[in-house]
N, C-alpha and C positions, 0 to 999 in steps of 0.2 A: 480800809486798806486791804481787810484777808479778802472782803466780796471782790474789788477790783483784781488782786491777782487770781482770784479763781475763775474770773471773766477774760485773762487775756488767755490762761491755760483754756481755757474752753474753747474762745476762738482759736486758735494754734492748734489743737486736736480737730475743728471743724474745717479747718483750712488744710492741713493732711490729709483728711477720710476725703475732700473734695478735689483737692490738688493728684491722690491717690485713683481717684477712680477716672479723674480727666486721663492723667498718663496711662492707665491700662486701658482707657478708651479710645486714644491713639495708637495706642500701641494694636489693640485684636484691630483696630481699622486697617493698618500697613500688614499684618499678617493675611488678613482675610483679602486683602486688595490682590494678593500674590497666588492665592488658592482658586482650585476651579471646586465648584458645587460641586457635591457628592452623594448621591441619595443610597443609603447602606440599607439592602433587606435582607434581615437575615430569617432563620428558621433553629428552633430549637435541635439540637444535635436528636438522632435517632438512640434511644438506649438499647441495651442489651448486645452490645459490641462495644470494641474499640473504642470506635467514637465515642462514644461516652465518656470517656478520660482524657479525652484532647482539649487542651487549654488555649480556646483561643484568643487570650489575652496579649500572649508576647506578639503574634501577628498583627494583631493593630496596634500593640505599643511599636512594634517597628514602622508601622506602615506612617504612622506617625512622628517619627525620628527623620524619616526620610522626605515624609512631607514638609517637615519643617524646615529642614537642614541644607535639603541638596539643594546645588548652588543653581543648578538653572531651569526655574518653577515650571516654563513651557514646556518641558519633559514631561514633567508628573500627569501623564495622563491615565485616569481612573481606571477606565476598561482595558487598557493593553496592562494594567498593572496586575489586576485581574487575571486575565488572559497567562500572564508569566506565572502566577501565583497558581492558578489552576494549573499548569501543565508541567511545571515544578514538583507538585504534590501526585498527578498520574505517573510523569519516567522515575521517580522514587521507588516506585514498585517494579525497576529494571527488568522491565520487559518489553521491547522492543514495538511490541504490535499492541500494546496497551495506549490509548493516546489520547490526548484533545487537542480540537479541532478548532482552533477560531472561526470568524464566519467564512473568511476569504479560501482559507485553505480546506472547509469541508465542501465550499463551494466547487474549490477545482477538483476534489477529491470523486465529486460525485460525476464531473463532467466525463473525470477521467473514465469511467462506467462506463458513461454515456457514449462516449467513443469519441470525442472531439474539445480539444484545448491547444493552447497554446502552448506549445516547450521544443525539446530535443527529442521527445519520444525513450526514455528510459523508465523504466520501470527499478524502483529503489527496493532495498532492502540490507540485510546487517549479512557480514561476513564473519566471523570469530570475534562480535563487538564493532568490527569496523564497517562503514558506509559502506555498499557495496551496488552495481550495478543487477539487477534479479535478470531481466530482461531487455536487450535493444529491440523495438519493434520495429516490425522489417518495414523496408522503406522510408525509415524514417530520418532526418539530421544523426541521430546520432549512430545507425544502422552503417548508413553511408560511409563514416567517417571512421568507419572499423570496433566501435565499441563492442565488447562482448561482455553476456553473463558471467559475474565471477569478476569481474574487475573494482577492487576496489578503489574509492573516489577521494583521494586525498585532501584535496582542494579544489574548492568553486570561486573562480573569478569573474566578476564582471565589472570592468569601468566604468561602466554608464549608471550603473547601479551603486558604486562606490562599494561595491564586496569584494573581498580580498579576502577567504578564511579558510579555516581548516576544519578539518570535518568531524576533529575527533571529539569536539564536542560540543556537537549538532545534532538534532534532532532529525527522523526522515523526513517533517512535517517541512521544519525549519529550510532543508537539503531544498525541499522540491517547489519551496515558495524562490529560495533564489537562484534554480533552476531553469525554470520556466520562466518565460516575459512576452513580451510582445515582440512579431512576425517579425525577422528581418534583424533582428537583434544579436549580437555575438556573448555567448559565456565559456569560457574556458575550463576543463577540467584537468586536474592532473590528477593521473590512474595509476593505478599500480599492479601491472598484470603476471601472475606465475609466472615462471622460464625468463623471463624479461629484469635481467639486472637492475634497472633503473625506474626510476618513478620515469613519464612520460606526457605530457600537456596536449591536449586535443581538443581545440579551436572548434565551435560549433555554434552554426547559426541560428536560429530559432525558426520553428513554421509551423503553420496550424498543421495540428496530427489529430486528422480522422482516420482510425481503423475499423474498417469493418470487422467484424468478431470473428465469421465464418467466413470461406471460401471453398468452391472444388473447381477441382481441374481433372485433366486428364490425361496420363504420363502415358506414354509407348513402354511396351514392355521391349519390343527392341527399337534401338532409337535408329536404325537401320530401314525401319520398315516403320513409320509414322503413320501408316494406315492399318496395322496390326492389332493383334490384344493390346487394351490399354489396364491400367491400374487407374482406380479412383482413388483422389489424394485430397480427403477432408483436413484440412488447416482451421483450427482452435486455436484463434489468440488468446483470448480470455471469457469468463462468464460474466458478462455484462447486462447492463438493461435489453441491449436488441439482439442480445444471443439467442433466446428461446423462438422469436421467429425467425432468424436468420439462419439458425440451423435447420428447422423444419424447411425452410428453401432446401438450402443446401442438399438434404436429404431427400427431398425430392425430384432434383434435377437428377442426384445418382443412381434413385432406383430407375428414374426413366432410362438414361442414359445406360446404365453399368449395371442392368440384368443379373442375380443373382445367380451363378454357374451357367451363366452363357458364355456362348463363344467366343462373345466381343471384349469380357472384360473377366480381367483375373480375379478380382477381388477388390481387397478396399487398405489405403491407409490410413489411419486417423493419426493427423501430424500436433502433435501437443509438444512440441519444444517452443522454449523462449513462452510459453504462456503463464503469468505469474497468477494464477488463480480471479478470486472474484466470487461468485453468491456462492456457498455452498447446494444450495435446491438445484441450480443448475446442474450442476456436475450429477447429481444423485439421478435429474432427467433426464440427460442426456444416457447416462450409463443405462438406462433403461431401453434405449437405441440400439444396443445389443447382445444384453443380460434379461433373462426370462421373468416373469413376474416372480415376485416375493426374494432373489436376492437379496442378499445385505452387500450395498455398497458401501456405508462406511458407520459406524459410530461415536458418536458424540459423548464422553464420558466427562461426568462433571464434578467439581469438586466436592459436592456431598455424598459422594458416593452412588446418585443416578446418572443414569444414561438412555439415549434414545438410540434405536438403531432406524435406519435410513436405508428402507428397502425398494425396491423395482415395485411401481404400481402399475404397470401400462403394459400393452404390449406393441415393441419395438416393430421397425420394419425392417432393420439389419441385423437381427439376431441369425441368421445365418449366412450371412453374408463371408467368407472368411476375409480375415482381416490382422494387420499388422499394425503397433503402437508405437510412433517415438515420440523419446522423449529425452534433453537433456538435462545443461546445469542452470539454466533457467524455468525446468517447467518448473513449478509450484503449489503449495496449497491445493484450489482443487483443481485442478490439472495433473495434482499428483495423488488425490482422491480418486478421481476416473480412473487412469492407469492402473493404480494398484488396485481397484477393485476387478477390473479386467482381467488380473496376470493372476489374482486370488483364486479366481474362479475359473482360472483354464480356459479363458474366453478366447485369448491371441498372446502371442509371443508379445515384450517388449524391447525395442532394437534403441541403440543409442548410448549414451554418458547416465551415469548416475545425477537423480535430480537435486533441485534446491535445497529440500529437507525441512519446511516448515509443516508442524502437526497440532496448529492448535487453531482454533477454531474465534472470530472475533464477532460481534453483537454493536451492530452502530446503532445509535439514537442519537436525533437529532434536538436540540432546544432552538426555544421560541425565536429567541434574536438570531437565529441559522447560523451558532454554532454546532459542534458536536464532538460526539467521543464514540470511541471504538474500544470494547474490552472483552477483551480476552474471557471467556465465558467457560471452555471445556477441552479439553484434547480430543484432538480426532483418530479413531485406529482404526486401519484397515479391517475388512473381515478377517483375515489372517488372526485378529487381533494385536498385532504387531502397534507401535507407537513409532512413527518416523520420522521424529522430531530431529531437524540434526544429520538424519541418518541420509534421507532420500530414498528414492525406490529405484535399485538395483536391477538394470537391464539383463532379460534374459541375455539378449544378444549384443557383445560390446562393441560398438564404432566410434572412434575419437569423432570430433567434429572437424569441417571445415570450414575454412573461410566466408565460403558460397553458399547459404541456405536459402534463400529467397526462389520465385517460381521461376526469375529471369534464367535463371543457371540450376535449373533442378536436375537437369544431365547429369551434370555436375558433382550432382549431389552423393555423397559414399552413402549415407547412413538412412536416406531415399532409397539408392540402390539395390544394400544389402537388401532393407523391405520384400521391394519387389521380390528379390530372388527367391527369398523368404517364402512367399506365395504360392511357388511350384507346387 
């Protein structure tokens, strides 16, 4: 009798431990049936920082809470999860121009260099925290439709994209993916401009924007006599990948053209408004277009306490060429490196609006699956030694803007004009 009962107790326990491990063997089947594969690599944290005392335990007990939990599995997708998680942990360090890059958006980022993408033609940037327009590039969708530097962007709609949001808390990355679309497409902003009581909505279509970087023309000094002294008017939209030869054109056409203290031609303007910057190297070459060797155009000061200084190595073919700079509330970065090395060194007057005020300097790298990040690496100061972070570089000479900046209406133009006269 005790052997029989100690025989059915054992079956009962063996029938448990099997009955137990059947239903958790259905059970991780219906859980894992709902889960996408995951392959996690990670890397031992780097010591002798920070990182070293970062626990990264509650991050995957969350990532885990949420893999489990949220209601609809086809979401959970690993790499955008990633993606959020990465770029979460860079604008932490609330700094604007600090960022990462998913693949799509380092891809347009880099086109944007390139000179050719798809959007409205705006150039992003932060206003006191808020979204803000840095630059419209001329000729462009959103040029046309009256946008100006300095407008902040409240809200980006699109219906065909199902956006509807508000900007205050978006990212520029985030801004300029639902921004930008394909040709022929309409997204709507609502802006919010100084003087201007009311927020305002402006309807814009989308079209491929190719900007050439460089251009020159050539202005009458009296628009009365079009076969007269003319002024050479170098327009710098930005430093891009095909700026370094574009501008050597450029510079070419005007030394043939616009003879240095000839008769034919007064001088030179170098047009940097509405140009939101781009390489740093660039701007330090080009400045060497009419700053004598070994200048300092700008320095790079870094957080341990070095610094590089970025002087003139070449010698220029406009270093005496005279010449006037403008520049507004769209130039930037290094368009505002250029300028202020120029105005440092008594090179040319600067005519125009005070500029965008960005002074720090950023370092992109790329990773393998063609994401990327961009960080912020050192502030940049003028030779002056000045920091114009914020500040902007302050026109010698001050012209509000107009409406009219492009070459169709350069007549037109006040802050063109003053230039010229400048040049006497």
């Amino acid at each position: 009798m005790r052997f029989w009962k100690v025989g059915i107790i054992v079956s009962l326990m063996a029938f448990c431990v099997w009955g137990g491990y059947k239903m958790g063997e259905r059970q991780l089947k219906l859980s894992f049936a709902n889960w996408k594969q995951v392959t996690v690599v990670g890397r031992t944290p780097p010591t002798g920082s920070k990182i070293s005392e970062a626990d990264f335990a509650l991050f995957w007990e969350v990532w885990d809470r949420v893999s489990e939990l949220y209601v609809e599995k086809s979401d959970l997708e690993p790499k955008k999860m990633i993606d959020g998680a990465i770029s979460g942990m860079v604008s932490s360090l609330g700094d604007p121009y600090t960022m990462y890059l998913p693949v799509q958006q380092n891809k347009e980022t880099k086109e944007e260099l390139g000179g050719a993408f798809e959007g409205v033609g705006i150039q992003l940037g932060y206003k006191d925290k808020q979204l803000a327009v840095m630059t419209p590039l001329d000729g462009t969708p959103a040029f046309k439709a009256g946008v100006k530097a300095g407008d902040l962007i409240l809200k980006i709609k699109d219906e065909a994209k199902g956006v509807d949001v508000v900007t205050s808390k978006i990212t520029v990355n985030q801004a300029m993916k639902m921004i930008r679309g394909t040709k022929g497409t309409e997204v709507k902003l609502t802006l919010f401009r100084e003087g201007i009581d009311k927020p305002f909505e402006v309807p814009l279509i989308r079209d491929t924007i190719v900007v050439k970087s460089v251009t020159a023309e050539y202005v009458p000094v009296d628009k009365k006599n079009p076969d007269g002294q003319k002024v050479a008017v170098i327009k710098l939209s930005r430093f891009g990948d095909r700026t370094q030869d574009e501008w050597a054109a450029a510079v070419s056409d005007v030394y043939a053209n616009c003879p240095i203290k000839g008769p034919s031609c007064r001088g030179l303007v170098l047009d940097l408004r509405n140009n939101p910057g781009g390489y740093l190297e660039l701007a330090v070459y080009i400045a060497g277009e009419f700053l004598k060797p070994g200048k300092l155009v700008v320095e790079q000061a870094y957080g341990d306490g070095s610094s590089i200084l970025n002087k003139v190595d070449r010698n220029g073919r406009l270093v005496d060429m005279p010449m006037i700079v403008l520049v507004n509330g769209g130039s930037a970065s290094a368009a505002e490196i250029l300028s202020g090395s120029i105005q440092d060194h008594q090179r040319a007057r600067v005519v125009g609006e005070k500029s965008f005020g960005k002074g720090s300097v950023q370092k992109p790298e790329d990773f393998p699956d063609g994401s990327g990040i961009h960080v912020t690496v050192a502030k940049w100061l003028r030779p002056s030694g000045e920091w114009l972070d914020k500040k902007g570089i302050t026109p010698d000479v001050i012209v509000e803007s107009e409406d009219a900046t492009d070459s169709a209406q350069i007549v037109e133009d006040k802050q063109l004009l003053k230039a010229i006269e400048l040049l006497k």
